[in-house]
N, C-alpha and C positions, 0 to 999 in steps of 0.2 A: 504494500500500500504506500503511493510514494505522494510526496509535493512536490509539483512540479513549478520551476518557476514561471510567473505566466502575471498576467491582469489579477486586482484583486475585484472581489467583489465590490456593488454599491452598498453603501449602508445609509439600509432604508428597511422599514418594516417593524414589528412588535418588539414591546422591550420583553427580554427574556425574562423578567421577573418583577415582581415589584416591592416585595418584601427586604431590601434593600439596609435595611434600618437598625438591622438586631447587631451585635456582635457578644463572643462568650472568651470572658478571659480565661479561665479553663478548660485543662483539656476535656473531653466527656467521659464517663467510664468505658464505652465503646465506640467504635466506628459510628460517624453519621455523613449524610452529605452535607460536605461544605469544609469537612477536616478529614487529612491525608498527611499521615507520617508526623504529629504531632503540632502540622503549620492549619490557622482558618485560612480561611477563602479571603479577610477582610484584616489580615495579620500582616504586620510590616515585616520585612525581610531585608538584610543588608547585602547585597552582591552588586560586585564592582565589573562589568567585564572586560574593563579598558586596558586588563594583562591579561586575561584568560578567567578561565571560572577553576577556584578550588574546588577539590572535593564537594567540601562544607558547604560552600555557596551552591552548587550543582543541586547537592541535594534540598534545600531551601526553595531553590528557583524550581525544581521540578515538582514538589510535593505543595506550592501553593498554587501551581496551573494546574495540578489535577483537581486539587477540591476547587478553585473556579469552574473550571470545565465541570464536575459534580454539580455544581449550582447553575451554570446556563441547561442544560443539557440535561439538568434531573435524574440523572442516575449515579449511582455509588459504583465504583469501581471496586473491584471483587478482590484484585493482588495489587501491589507496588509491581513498578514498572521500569525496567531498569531500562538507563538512557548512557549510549555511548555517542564522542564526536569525534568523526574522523573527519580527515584532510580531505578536497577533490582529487588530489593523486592518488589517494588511497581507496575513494570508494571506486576510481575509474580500473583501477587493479582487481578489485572484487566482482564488479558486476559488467566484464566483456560479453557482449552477446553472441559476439562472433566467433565464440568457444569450440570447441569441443562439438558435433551436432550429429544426428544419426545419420549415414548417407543420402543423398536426395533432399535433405533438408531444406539449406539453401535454396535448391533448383525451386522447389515446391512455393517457399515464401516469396521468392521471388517472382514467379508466374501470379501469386494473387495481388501482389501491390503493380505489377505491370500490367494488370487488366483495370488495377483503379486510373491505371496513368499517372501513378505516382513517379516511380522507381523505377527507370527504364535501364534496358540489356547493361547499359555502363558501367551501373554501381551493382553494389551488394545488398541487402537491405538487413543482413544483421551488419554491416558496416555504418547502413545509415542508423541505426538501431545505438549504436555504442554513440556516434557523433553526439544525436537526440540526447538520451538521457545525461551522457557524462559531463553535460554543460547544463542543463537544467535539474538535475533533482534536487534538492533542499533538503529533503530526508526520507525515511523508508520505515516502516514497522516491519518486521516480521511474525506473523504468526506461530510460525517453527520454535523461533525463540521467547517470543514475549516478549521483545524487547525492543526499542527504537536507536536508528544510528541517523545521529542528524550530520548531515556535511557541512563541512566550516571551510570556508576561503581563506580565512585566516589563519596564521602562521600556530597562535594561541587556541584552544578549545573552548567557542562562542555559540553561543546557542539562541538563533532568533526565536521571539518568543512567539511570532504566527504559528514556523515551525512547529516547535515541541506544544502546542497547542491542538495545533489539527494533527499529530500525530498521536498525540495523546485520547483524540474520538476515537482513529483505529485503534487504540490498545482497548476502550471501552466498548465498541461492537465487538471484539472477538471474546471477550469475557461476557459479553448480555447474549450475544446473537451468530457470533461464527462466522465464517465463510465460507461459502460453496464454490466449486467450479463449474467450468459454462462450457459447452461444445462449439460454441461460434465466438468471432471476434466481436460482434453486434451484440450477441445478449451480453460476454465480458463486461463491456465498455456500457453497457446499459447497467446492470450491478454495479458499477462503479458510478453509473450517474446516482445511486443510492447512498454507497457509502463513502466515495469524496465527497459530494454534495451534501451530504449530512455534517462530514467534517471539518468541508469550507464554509458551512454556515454558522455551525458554532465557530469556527476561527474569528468569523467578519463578527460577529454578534461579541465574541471576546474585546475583538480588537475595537469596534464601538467604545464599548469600557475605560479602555486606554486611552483612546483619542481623548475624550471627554474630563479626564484627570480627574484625584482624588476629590469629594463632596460636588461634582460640578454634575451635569445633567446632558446627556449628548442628544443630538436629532432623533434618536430611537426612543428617547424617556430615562433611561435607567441611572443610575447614581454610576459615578463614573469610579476607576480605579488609580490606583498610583502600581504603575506596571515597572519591571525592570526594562530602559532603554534599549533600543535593537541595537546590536554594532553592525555600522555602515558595512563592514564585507563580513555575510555573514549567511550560511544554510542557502547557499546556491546563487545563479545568475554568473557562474564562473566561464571564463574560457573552454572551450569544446573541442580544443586541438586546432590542426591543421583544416580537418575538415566539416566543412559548414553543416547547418542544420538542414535538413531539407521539411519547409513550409509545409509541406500537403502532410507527410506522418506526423507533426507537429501538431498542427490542426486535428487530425483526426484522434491522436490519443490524448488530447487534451479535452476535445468535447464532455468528458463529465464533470471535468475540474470548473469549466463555464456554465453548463446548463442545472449540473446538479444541484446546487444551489438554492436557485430555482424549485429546480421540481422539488424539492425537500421544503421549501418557504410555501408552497401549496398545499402538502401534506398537511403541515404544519395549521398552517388557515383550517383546512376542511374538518380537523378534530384534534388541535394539540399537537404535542409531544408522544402520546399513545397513537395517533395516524402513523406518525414518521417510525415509531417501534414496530407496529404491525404489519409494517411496509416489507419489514422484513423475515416478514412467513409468507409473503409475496410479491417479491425483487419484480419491480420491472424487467422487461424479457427480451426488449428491443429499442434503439436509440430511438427510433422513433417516437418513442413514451416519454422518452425524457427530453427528449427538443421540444414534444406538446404534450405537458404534463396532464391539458385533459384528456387527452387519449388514453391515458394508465386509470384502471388495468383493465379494461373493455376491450383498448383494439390491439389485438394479438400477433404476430406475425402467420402469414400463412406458408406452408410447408410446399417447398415449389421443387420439382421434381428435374431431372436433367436424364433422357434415358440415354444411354453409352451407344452411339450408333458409329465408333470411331471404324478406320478401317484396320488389316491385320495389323499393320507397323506401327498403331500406334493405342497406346493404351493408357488408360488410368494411372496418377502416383496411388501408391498402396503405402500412408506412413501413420497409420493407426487414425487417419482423421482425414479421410476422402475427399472433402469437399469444404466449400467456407460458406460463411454469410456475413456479408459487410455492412449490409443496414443501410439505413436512411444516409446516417452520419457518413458512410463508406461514399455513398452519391455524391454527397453536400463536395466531402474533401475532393473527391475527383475535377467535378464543376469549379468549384473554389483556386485550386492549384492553377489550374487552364486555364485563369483567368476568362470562365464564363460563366460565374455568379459573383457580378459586380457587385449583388444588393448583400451580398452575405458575407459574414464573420466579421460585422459591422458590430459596435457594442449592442449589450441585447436588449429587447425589447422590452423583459419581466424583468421587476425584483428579483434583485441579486444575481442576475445575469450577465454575463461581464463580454457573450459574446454571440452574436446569431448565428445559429444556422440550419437556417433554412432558405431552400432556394426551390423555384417552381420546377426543376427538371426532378426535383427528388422528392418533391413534398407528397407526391401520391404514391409514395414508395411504400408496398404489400406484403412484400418477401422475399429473397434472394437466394441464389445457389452457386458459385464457384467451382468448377471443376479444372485443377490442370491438369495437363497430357502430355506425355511424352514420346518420341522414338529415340529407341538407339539408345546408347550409355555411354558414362564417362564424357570425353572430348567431343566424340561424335553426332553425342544426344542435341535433336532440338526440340523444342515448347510451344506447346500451345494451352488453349484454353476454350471452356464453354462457361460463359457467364449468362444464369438465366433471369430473371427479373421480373416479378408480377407487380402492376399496383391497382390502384383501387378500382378506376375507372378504363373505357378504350382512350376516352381522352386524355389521361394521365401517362397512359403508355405513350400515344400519338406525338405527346409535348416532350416526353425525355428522347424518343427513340429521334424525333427533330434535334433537336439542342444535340445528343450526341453527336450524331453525323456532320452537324455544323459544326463543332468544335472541331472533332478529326480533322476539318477541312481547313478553319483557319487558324486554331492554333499547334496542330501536329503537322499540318501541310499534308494532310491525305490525299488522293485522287481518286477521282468514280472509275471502276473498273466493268460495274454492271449497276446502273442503275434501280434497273427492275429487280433483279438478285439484291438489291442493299450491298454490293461490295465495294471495299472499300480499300485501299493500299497507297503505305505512307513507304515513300521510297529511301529515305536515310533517314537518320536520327537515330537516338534513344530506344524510340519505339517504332522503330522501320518492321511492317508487318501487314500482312493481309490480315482484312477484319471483312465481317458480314455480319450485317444487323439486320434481322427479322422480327414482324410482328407479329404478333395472333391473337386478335381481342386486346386481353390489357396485357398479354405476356408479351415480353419482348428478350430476346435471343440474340446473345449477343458470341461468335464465334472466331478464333483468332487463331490463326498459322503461317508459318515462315513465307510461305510461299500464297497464290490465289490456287493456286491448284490445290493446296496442300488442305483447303479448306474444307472440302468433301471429305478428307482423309479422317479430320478431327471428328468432324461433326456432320454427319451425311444427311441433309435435310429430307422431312418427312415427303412422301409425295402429298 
């Protein structure tokens, strides 16, 4: 569970409490919310972090953000939470992506973000994958451990207090509520429009708090707090190496850290604190829900099929997970990167949303399925794909399967190769490739191989 550095949220919307008033100079005989490791919520604390945090002070500063967070957030945390700070040289040592991988790996990630038009033949995409994170994360929870490692830019171990705050939710959903795993990339990133969005909204709702300074009252209502000061470099925003971030996977695994927010600030509205807890004995299932949080949890994704009509030389990846689903938010990033959704990833529209996205080629997005394909192995192997697409309406089909084929044409420099067939082929580039885009109703078919011939081979259309 990480922060990523990115936009903060707006702060606007309910004060999280309003009992604001009490404070208890002793300790209690037991645990309550509000006191954690012997500090209140409303307890002055003396940490310096202009040389580094001691021990002493670490622990002070970390045991009065949990009983805060206890008090926005309404729940008691069940253990103490042990917090380490390492260097960005250190966390970029730890978490390479471009590790170790089962064979076919690679080939296989790479065929699904080159069907989004992300991450064409040039790169790598757990290459772009280490660039992404190891310049933006701020910090990370583990489950495994229980424990939080926040990153410090700094030379000294600093700990910004947004950080160890929303990382401190994750430690608080894994003790209330758990984590599950997810079979697509879409429903992923939709769970996580839950629980970052749960945890960027207590972070902004904390940090409210602080703005607003001790006895003072902030735009939200609440009594403000006397916070320990952020140091200027500090839990992310570091240099990323030699090589750049690439915009479009940016964008895309960032959408829950933007909309979650949000959809939790509605939850929220609709019944409390108890909405946003029961939310998770039923996780949103598709970004779709959480770009339009009225959509959760009524409109579901639908299960879109792709039958294997390849020819003999070319077959199926087999790497324990057939096929993807990229969701709405998969569209949005595609459009977005192409620079052919002008109107999106503009700030957001809702409370506490810090970024839109939604665009008309994707917004009647239904259900999706990814299939890459291969011939040949090793050196010799080449790739393709069959991306299928349902959405809600024909007309909804009719506007993305346009917009796509426009883009191919003016920002990849495609060419019509058969009008009538929907083919299509980009002659260099990145993403130099035969493509064929078909309709049928609101399904639309989208098919891709090296070659225009090659494209019956992948995907042999129905008579």
């Amino acid at each position: 569970m990480l922060v990523l550095a990115g936009c903060s949220a707006p702060t606007a919307g309910p004060a999280p409490d309003d009992d604001d008033d009490w404070s208890y100079p002793d300790d209690p005989p037991s645990d309550r919310l509000g006191w954690e490791a012997g500090v209140w919520w409303n307890e002055s604390i003396e940490v310096n972090q202009s040389d580094g945090l001691s021990p002493a002070e670490r622990e002070a500063f970390v045991a009065r953000t949990m009983a805060r967070i206890e008090r926005v957030r309404g729940l008691e945390f069940r253990e103490s939470v042990p917090v380490e700070v390492i260097s960005r040289a250190e966390y970029r040592e730890r978490s390479v992506f471009s590790g170790d991988r089962p064979e076919g790996y690679g080939a296989w990630h790479n065929q699904v973000w080159e069907a989004a038009l992300i991450v064409g033949e040039d790169r790598d995409v757990a290459r772009e994958f280490d660039a992404l994170y190891g310049g933006s994360v701020q910090g990370y929870y583990t489950p495994s451990d229980d424990r939080i490692v926040v990153v410090s830019d700094a030379e000294d171990p600093r700990i910004d207090r947004a950080t160890l705050a929303h990382e401190l939710v994750h430690a608080l959903q894994d003790q209330h509520f758990g984590f599950v795993g997810t079979r697509s990339r879409d429903a992923g990133l939709a769970h996580n429009g839950l629980t970052e969005g749960d945890a960027r909204y207590v972070e902004t709702l904390y940090l409210d708090r602080c703005a607003a300074g001790p006895g003072n009252e902030s735009a939200a209502g609440p009594a403000g707090w006397a916070c320990v000061p952020r140091p200027e470099r500090a839990g992310g925003g570091g240099e990323s190496g030699s090589d750049p971030v690439n915009r479009g996977l940016f964008a895309y695994v960032y959408q829950p850290y933007a909309d979650g927010p949000a959809f939790v600030h509605r939850l929220r509205e609709r019944g409390g604190w108890a909405a946003v807890n029961a939310a998770y004995d039923d996780r949103p299932v598709s970004t779709e829900q959480t770009i339009h949080p009225e959509r959760y949890p009524e409109d579901r994704p639908e299960e879109v099929a792709v039958p294997d009509r390849s020819g003999d030389r070319w077959s199926r990846f087999d790497l324990g997970r057939p096929s993807e689903r990229l969701g709405e938010a998969g569209l949005f990033a595609m459009f977005w990167y192409n620079d052919y959704a002008a109107d999106g990833y503009r700030t957001g529209d809702l409370p506490y949303s810090t970024r839109n996205y939604t665009a008309a080629p994707a917004d009647g997005w239904a259900g999706d399925r990814l299939v890459p394909y291969r011939r040949g192995d090793g050196d010799d192997a080449a790739y393709g794909y069959v991306w299928a697409i349902r959405f809600d309406d024909d007309a909804e089909a009719r506007e993305f399967r346009r917009s796509y084929r426009t883009m191919l044409q003016l920002r990849l420099g495609a060419r019509v190769v058969d009008r009538e067939a929907g083919a299509y082929r980009i002659p260099d580039g990145p993403f130099a490739d035969a493509f064929r885009i078909e309709r049928d109703g609101r399904r639309v078919v989208i098919t891709n191989a090296p070659t225009v011939a090659g494209l019956d081979a992948v995907h042999d259309p129905p008579d």
